[in-house]
DOBA-940429 format. One line per 2 residues: their letters; for each residue x, y, z of C-alpha. Coordinates in steps of 0.25 Angstrom, whole numbers, always signed. Example, Ala and Ser with C-alpha at 12.3 -4.5 7.8 and 13.67 -1.06 7.14 Angstrom:
as = +49:-18:+31 ~ +55:-4:+29
END
This chain:
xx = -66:+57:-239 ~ -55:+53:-228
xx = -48:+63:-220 ~ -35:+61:-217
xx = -35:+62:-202 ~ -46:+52:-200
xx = -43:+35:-197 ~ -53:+28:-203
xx = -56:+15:-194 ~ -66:+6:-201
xx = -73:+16:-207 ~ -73:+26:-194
xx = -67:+38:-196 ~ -59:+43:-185
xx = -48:+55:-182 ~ -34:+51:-182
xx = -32:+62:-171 ~ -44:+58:-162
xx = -38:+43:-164 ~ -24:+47:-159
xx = -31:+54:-147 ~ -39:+43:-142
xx = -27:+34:-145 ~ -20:+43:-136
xx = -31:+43:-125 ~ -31:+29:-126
xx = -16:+27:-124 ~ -16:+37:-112
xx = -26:+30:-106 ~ -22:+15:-105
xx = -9:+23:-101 ~ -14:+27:-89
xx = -21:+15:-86 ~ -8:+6:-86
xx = -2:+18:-78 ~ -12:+18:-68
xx = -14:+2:-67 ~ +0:-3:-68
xx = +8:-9:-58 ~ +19:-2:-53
xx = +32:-9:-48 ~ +39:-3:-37
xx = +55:-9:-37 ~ +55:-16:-22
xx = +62:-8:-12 ~ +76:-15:-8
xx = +75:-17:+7 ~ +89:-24:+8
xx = +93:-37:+13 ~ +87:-43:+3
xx = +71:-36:+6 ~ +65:-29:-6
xx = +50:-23:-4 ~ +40:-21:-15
xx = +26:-18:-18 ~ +17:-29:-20
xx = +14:-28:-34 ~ +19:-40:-41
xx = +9:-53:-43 ~ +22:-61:-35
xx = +21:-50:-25 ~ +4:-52:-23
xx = +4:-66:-23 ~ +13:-66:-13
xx = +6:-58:-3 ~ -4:-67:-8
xx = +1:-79:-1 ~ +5:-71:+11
xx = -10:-69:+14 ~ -13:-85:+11
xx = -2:-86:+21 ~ -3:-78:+32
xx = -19:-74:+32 ~ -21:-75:+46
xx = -11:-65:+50 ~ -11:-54:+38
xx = -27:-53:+37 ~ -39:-55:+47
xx = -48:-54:+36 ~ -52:-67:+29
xx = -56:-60:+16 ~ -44:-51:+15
xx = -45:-45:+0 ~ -31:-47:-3
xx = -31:-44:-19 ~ -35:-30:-15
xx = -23:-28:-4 ~ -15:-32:-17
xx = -20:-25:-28 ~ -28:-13:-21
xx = -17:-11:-10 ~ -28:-10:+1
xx = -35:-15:+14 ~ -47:-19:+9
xx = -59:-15:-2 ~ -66:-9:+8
xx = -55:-1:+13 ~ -52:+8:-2
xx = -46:+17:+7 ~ -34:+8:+8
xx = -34:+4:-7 ~ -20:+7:-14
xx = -14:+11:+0 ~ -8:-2:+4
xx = +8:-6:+2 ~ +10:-18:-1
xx = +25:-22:+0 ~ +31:-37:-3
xx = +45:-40:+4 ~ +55:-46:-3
xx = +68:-54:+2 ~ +79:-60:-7
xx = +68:-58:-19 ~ +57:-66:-12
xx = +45:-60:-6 ~ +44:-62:+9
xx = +34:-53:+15 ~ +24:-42:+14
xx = +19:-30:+20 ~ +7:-21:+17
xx = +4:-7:+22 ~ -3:+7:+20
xx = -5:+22:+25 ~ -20:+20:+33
xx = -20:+35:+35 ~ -8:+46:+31
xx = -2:+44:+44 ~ -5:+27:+47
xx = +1:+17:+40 ~ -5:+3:+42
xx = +3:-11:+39 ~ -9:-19:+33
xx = +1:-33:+32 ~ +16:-38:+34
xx = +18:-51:+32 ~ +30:-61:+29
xx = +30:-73:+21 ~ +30:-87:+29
xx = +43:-92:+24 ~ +49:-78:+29
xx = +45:-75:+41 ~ +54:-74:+54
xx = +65:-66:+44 ~ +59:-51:+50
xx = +55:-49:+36 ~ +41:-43:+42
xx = +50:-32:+47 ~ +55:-29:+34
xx = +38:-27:+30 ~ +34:-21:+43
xx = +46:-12:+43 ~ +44:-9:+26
xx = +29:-6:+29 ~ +32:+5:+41
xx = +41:+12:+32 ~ +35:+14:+21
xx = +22:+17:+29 ~ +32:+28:+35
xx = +34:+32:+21 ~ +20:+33:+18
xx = +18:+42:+30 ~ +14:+34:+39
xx = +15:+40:+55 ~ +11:+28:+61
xx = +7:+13:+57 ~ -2:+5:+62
xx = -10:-9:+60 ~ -12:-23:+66
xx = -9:-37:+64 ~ -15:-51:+69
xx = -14:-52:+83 ~ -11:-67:+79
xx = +1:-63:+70 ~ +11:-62:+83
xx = +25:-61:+72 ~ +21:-49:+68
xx = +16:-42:+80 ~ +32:-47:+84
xx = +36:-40:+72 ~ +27:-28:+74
xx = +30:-26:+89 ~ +47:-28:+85
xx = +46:-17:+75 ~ +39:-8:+84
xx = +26:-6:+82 ~ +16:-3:+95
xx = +4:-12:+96 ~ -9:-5:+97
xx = -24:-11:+99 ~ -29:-16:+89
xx = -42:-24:+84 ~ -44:-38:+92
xx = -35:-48:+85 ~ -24:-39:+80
xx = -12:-31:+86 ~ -13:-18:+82
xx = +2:-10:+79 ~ +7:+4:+78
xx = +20:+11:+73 ~ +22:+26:+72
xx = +31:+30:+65 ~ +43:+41:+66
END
């Protein structure tokens, strides 16, 4: 005899209610999974004169911090197997730093619509901010859009609570201990090969 709250499904009898409860589960679930997964796009925030600056999280955006690394190697990274899908995707320093992971801001500039540059930075402790990279694209540079980064990066460090920052750059990469030293930031020692920098802020 058939009740008629039960679905029969090839010969399996199962309660309509259960089924509409494990529907349910089911629709929650891949719910929260898209939640948790998607990507969020941030509008860029208008900089005037023409400078807009967004999170890096367009394919456009990565692959072109991709090409900044093929480009300018020497002077962003002195390590020869930099993981850089993991700086991307994971927004850290290393895999072997998870400390880091999800901390780094990664920010494109953008001038008349065209990406120029890019500047990348995260809070070290509650109270150190660190600017991992800034870096201007060849066919831009000697336009002061590295002030635009370096300036973009303190603030929102600032913002993020940062009381001082501090971090290095190649001691071979002389434009932007020029940029570095005219912004005001004090050089410190730092490891053999570098220029160390530091900036407290008020």
């Amino acid at each position: 005899m058939l009740k008629r709250d039960t679905l029969y499904i090839r010969g399996v009898a199962m309660n309509i209610k259960s089924l509409g409860i494990v529907i349910g589960l089911l629709g929650v679930g891949s719910g929260y999974w898209w939640y948790t997964h998607k990507t969020v796009e941030v509008p860029p925030i208008v900089l005037g004169q023409g400078f807009q600056m967004s999170s890096c999280t367009t394919d456009p955006e990565k692959n072109f911090i991709r090409q900044q690394f093929k480009d300018n190697w020497i002077h962003l990274i002195s390590s020869p197997d930099y993981d850089i899908e993991y700086f991307l995707n994971e927004k850290g320093i290393y895999p072997f730093q998870p400390e880091y992971k999800g901390k780094m801001q990664i920010k494109v500039l953008h001038k008349d619509g065209a990406m120029v540059g890019f500047c990348a930075y995260y809070m070290k402790t509650p109270a150190e901010g660190s600017i991992l990279f800034i870096n201007v694209d060849k066919d831009n540079r000697g336009k002061r859009y590295g002030e635009e980064l370096a300036r973009y990066a303190t603030q929102d460090l600032k913002r993020l609570g940062a009381k001082f920052i501090r971090f290095s750059t190649r001691d071979t990469n002389l434009s932007a201990q020029k940029l570095y030293d005219r912004l005001g930031y004090q050089r410190i020692p730092t490891d053999r090969g570098h220029v160390g920098y530091r900036l407290a802020i008020v």
